[in-house]
C-alpha positions in Angstrom: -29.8 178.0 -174.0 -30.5 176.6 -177.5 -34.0 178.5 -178.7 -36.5 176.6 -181.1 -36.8 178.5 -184.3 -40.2 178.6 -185.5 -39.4 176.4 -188.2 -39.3 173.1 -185.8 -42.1 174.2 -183.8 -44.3 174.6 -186.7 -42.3 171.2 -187.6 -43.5 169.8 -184.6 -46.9 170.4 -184.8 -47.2 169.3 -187.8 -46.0 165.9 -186.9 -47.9 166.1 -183.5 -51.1 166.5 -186.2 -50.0 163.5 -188.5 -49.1 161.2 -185.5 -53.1 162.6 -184.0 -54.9 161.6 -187.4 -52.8 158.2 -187.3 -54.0 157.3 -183.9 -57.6 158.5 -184.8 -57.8 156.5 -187.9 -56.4 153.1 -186.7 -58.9 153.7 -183.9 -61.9 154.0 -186.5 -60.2 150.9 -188.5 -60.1 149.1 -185.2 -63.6 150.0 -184.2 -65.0 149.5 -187.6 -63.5 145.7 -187.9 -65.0 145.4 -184.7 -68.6 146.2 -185.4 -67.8 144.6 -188.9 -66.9 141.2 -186.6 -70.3 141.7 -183.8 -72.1 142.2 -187.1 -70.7 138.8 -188.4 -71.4 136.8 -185.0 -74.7 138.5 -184.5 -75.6 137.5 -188.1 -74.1 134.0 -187.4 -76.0 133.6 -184.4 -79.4 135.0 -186.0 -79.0 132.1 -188.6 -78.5 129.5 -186.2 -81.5 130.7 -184.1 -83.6 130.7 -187.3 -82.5 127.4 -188.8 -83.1 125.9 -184.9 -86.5 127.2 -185.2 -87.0 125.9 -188.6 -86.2 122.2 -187.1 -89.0 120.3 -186.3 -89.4 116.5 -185.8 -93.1 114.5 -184.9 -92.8 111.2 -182.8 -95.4 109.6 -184.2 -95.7 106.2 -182.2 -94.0 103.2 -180.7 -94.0 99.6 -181.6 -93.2 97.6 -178.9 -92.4 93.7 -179.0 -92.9 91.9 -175.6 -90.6 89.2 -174.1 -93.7 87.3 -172.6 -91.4 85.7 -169.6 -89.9 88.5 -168.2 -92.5 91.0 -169.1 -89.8 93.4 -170.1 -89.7 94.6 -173.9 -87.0 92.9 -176.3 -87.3 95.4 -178.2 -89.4 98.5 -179.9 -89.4 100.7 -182.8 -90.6 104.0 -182.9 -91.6 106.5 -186.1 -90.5 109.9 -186.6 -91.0 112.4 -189.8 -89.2 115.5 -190.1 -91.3 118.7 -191.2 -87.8 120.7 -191.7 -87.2 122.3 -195.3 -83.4 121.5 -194.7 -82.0 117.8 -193.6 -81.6 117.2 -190.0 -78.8 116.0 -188.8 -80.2 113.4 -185.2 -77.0 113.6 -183.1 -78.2 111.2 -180.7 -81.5 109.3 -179.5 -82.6 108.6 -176.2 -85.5 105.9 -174.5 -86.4 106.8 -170.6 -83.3 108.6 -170.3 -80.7 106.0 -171.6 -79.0 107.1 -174.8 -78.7 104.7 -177.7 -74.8 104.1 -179.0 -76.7 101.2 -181.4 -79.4 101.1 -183.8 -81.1 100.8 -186.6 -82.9 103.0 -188.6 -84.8 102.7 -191.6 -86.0 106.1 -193.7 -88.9 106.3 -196.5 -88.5 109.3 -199.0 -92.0 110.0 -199.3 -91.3 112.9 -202.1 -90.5 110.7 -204.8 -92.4 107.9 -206.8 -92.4 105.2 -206.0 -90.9 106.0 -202.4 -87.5 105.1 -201.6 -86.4 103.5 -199.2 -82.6 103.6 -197.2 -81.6 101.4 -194.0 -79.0 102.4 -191.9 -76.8 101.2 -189.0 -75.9 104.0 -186.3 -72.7 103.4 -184.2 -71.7 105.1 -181.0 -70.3 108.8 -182.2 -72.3 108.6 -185.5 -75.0 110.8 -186.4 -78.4 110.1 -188.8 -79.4 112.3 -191.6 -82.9 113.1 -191.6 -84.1 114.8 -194.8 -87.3 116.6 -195.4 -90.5 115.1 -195.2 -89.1 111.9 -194.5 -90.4 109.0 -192.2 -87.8 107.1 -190.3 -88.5 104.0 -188.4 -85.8 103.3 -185.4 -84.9 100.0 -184.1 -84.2 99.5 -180.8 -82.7 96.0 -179.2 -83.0 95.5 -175.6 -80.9 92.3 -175.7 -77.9 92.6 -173.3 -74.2 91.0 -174.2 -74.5 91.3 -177.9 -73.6 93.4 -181.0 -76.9 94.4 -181.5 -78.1 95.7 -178.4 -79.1 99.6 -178.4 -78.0 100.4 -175.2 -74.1 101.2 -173.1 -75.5 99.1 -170.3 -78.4 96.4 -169.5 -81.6 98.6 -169.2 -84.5 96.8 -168.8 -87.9 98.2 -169.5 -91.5 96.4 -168.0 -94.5 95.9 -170.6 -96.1 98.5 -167.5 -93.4 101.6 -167.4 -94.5 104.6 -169.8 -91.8 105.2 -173.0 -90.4 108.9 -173.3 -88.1 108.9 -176.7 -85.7 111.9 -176.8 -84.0 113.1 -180.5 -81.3 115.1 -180.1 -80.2 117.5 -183.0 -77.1 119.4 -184.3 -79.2 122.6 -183.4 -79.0 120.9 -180.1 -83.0 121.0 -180.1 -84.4 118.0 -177.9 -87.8 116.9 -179.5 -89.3 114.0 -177.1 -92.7 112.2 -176.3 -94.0 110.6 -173.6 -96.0 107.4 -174.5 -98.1 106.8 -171.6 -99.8 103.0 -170.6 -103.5 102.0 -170.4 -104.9 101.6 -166.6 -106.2 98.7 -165.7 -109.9 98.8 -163.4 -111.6 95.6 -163.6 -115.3 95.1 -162.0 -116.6 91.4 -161.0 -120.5 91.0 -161.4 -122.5 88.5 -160.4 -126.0 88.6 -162.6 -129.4 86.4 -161.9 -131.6 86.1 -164.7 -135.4 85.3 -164.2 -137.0 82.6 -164.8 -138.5 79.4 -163.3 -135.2 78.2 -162.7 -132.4 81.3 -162.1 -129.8 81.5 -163.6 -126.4 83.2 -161.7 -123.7 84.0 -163.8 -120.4 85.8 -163.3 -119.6 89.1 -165.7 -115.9 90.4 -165.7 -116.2 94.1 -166.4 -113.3 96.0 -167.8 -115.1 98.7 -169.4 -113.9 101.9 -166.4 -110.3 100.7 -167.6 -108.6 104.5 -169.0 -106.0 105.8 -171.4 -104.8 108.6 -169.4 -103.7 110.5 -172.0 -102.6 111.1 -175.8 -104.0 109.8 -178.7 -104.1 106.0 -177.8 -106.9 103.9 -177.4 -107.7 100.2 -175.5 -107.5 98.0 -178.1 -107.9 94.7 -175.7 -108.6 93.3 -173.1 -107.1 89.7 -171.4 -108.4 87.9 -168.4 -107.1 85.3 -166.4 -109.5 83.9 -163.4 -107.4 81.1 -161.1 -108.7 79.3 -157.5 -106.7 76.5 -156.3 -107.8 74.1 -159.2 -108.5 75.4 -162.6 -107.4 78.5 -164.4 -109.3 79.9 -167.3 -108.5 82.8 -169.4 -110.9 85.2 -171.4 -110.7 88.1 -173.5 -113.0 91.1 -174.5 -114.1 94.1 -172.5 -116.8 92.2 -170.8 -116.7 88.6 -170.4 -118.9 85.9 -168.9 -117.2 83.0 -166.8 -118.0 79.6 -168.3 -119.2 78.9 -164.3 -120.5 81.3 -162.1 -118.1 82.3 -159.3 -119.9 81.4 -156.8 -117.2 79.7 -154.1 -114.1 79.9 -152.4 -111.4 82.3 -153.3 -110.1 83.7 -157.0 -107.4 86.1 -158.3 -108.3 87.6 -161.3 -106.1 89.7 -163.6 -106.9 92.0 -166.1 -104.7 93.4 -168.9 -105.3 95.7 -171.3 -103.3 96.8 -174.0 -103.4 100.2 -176.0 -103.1 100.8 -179.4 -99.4 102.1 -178.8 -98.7 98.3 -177.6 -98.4 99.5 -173.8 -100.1 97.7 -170.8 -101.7 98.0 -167.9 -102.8 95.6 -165.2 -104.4 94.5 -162.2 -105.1 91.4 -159.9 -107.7 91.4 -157.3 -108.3 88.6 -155.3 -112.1 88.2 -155.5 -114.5 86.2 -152.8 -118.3 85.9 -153.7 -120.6 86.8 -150.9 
């Protein structure tokens, strides 16, 4: 049998050592280019987090415009203003849910004098740049089978139904607000004044009429009073008949409108006695 002289052994350990270190330091290499690279992404993701908290857009209100025979909108605009130190880029835009591939939008750079202003058309797959501390009006178009209308299908939208508008960011941050319409309660009273000859007259009352909630208020108030003859209309948040309603049967309707342009209403049929 061939014997090992000590000369190889020791050769051997020797490269038994080398081959050890080699395998220990491409293990640290490894490890250190790996923490080096959760550094990086947890660094990366710290950023994003931060410049997602740093977003921040206000709704400020709606503008709504009326198609008076359908009593759908035709079409509304609403204001936003971003309070971000850094522009935001508004990846998409949504009104009760249905998401915009069409509009227009129309920003005011408030930090220069006099304050400039830049009009835009978005297109399905494009996004809007909102920079700092501007305001940016948005047009939406409810009209169906044309190349301005806002939306991917008909959506209609009653003059009654509350407006939620969603902005969707490249931080993919959702900033929304609900616009909610006036309710409508309207009172009927019949008043008889003294004298040698009374005097009856008829009050419509809309005065318990409520904003449930936000920051609008009832701005006005519209009545329409119809029997089977004559139909008069009235506005204000109390108004006196021009006859008593004394007779017979009448609807009366009350709408009131808030100062975000939203409506409510109500029809009671109303029979004196």
């Amino acid at each position: 049998m061939r014997r090992f002289r000590s000369n190889d052994r020791g050769l051997a350990e020797i490269v038994g050592t080398l081959m050890l270190v080699l395998i220990v330091v491409v293990a640290a290499v490894a490890f250190s280019a790996f923490v080096a690279s959760y550094q990086a992404q947890l660094q990366a993701q710290e950023a994003y987090q931060h410049d997602q908290a740093l977003e921040s857009i206000h709704i400020l209100s709606i503008s709504p415009v009326v198609n008076v025979s359908s009593g759908n909108y035709s079409s509304l605009n609403f204001t936003m203003i971003s309070e971000d130190v850094n522009p935001t880029t508004i990846t998409g835009i949504a009104i009760n849910g249905q998401s915009l591939h069409n509009y227009t939008a129309t920003a005011v750079q408030q930090n220069v004098t006099p304050p400039r202003t830049t009009t835009v058309t978005v297109t399905d797959g494009d996004d809007f740049l909102l920079y700092p501390d501007d305001e940016a009006t948005v047009w939406v178009n409810f009209t169906h089978g044309t190349s301005n209308g806002s939306f991917y299908s008909p959506f209609n939208l009653t003059t009654l139904s509350f407006v939620k508008v969603d902005v969707y960011t490249g931080y993919l941050n959702d900033f929304s607000r609900v616009f909610i319409p006036p309710s409508a309660i309207l009172l009927v009273n019949t008043v008889v004044s003294g004298g040698t000859i009374p005097t009856t007259v008829t009050v419509l009352d809309g005065s318990q009429s409520v904003q449930p909630q936000g920051n609008a208020t009832i701005v006005a108030w519209a009545w329409t009073v119809q029997n089977n003859t004559t139909t008069a209309n009235y506005t204000g948040v109390e108004a006196e008949t021009k006859a008593p309603l004394l007779y017979g049967s009448y609807t009366i309707t009350l709408v009131v409108t808030n100062s975000d342009g939203l409506e409510g209403r109500t029809i009671n049929t109303y029979q004196p006695g």
